[in-house]
VEXDREN-2710 file (C-alpha; in Angstrom, 1 decimal):
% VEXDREN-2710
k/r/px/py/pz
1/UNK/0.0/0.0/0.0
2/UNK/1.1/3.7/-0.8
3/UNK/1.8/5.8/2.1
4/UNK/1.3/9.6/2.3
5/UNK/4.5/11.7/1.8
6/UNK/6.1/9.3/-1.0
7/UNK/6.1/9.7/-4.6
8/UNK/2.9/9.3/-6.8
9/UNK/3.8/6.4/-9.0
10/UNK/3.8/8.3/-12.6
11/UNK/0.6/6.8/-14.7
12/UNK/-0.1/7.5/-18.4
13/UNK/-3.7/6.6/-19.6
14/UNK/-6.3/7.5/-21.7
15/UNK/-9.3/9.3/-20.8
16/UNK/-12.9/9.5/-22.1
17/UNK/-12.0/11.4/-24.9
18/UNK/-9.1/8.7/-26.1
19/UNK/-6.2/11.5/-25.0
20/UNK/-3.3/10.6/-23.4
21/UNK/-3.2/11.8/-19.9
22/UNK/0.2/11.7/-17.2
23/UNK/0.6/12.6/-13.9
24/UNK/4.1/14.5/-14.8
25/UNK/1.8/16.6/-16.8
26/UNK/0.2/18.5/-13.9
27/UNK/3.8/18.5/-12.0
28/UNK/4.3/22.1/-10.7
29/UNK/1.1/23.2/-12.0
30/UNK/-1.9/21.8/-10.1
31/UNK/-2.6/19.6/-7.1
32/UNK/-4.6/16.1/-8.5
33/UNK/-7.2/14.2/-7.0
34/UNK/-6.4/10.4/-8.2
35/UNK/-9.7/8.7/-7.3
36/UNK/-10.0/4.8/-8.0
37/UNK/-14.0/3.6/-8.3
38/UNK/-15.1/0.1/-9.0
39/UNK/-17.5/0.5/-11.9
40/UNK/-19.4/3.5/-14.4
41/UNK/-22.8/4.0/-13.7
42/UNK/-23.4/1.8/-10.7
43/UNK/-25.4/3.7/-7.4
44/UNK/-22.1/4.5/-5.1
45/UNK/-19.7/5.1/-7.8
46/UNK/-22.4/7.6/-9.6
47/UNK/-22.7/9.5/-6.7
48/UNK/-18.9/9.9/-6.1
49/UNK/-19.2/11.1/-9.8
50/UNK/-21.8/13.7/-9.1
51/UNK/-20.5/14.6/-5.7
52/UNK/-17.1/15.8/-7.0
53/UNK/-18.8/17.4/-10.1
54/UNK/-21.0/19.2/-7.7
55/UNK/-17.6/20.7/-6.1
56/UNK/-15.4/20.6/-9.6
57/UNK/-15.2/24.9/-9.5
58/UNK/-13.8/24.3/-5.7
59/UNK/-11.2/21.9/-6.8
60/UNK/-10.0/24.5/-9.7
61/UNK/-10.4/27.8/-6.9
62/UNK/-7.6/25.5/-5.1
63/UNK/-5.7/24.5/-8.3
64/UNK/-6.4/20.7/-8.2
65/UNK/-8.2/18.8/-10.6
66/UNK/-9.9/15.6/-10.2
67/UNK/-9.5/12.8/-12.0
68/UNK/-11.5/9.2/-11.6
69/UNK/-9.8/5.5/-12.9
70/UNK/-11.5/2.3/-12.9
71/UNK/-11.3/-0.9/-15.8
72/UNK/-14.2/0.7/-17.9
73/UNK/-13.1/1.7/-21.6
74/UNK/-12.9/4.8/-22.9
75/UNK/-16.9/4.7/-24.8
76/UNK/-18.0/3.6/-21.1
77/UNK/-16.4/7.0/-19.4
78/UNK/-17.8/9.1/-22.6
79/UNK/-21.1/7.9/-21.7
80/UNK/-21.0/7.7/-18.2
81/UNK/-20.0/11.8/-18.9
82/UNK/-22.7/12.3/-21.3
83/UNK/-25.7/10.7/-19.0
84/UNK/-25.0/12.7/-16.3
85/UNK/-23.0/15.8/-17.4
86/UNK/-20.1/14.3/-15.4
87/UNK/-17.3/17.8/-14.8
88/UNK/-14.1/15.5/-14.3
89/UNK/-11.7/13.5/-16.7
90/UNK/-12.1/9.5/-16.2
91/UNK/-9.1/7.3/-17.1
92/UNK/-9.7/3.7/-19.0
93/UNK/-7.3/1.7/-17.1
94/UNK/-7.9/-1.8/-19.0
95/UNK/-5.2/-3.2/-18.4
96/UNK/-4.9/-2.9/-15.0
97/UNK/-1.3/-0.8/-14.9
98/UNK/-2.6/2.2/-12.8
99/UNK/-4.3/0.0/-10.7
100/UNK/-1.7/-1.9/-9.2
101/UNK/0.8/0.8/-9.5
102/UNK/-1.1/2.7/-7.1
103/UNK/-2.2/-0.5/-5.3
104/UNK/-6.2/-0.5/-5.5
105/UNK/-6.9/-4.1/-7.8
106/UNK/-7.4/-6.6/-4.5
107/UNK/-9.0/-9.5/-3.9
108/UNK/-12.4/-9.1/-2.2
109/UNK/-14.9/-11.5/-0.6
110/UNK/-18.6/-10.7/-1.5
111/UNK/-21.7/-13.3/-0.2
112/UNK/-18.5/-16.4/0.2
113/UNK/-16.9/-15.6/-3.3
114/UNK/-13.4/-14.0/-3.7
115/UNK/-12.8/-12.4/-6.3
116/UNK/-10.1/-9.2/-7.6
117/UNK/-11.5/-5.7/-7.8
118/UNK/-10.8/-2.2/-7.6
119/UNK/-11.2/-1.3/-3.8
120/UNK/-12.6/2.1/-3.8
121/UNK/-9.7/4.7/-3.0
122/UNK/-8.5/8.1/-3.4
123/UNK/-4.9/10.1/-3.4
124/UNK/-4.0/13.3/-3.3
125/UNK/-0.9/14.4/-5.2
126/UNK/0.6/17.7/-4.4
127/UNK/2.0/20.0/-7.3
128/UNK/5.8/18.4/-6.1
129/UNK/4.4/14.8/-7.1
130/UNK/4.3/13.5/-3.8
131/UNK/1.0/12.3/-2.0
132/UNK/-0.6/14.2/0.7
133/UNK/-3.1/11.9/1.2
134/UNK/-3.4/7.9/0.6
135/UNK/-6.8/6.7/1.4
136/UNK/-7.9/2.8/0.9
137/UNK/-11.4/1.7/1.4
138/UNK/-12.8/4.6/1.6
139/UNK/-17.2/5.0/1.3
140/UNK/-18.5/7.2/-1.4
141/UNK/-20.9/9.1/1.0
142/UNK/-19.6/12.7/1.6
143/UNK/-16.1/11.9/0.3
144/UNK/-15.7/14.5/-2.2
145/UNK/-16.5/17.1/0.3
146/UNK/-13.9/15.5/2.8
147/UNK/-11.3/14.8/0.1
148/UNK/-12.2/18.9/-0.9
149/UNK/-11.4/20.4/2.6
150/UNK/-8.0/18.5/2.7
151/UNK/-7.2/20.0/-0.9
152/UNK/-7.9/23.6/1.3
153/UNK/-4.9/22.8/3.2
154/UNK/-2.5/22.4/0.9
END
């Protein structure tokens, strides 16, 4: 597991709109909010969604942006967007490389069955590259909000 205060492991994926996105692009520029969610358009992961697109002009006042990664493809994050006018870049990590960089693809146990999924999580990356925050199982209800007040104290 990552631990808050060491380097972000670089990523390099592509987003909803089939561009290229990398963490060293936003290095000495803006603060990013690395948020790792299980599935588009399923209940807890669509409010996450709307919850920090509900507070996306707060993340830019405090020069962060936010940016949500799961297994989904790049056509499932454009219309994930579209349905509901998502504010937020979504990262199509199909092969699984951000995931286990950052340490989120685990095994879980649901009703007796094991089996490997993304376990909801969120980091915080300061504008040096390092992360301020490394959270791990963390619930979708009120998250944004919290995850916004620790961007305030950056």
């Amino acid at each position: 597991m990552l631990e808050k205060n060491q380097q972000a492991p670089e990523f390099s994926s592509k987003n909803q709109d089939n561009q290229l996105l990398e963490l060293s692009s936003f290095k000495g520029k803006k603060h990013v909010v690395l948020y790792f969610y299980p599935k588009d358009d399923t209940p807890g992961c669509t409010i996450e969604a709307n919850d920090f697109t509900r507070l996306a002009a707060d993340f830019a006042a405090h020069d962060a942006v936010v940016i949500g990664v799961s297994k989904d493809s790049c056509v499932s994050h454009a219309d994930f967007i579209n349905k509901f006018d998502l504010k937020l870049d979504l990262l199509a990590d199909e092969s699984g490389e951000v995931c286990e960089s950052y340490d989120v693809w685990q095994e879980k146990e649901k009703n007796g069955v094991k089996k490997m999924a993304i376990l909801r999580s969120t980091f915080i990356i300061n504008k040096e590259g390092d992360l301020a925050e490394a959270m791990y199982g963390v619930s979708h209800e009120g998250h944004a909000q919290a995850i916004l007040e620790k961007v305030q104290q950056l």
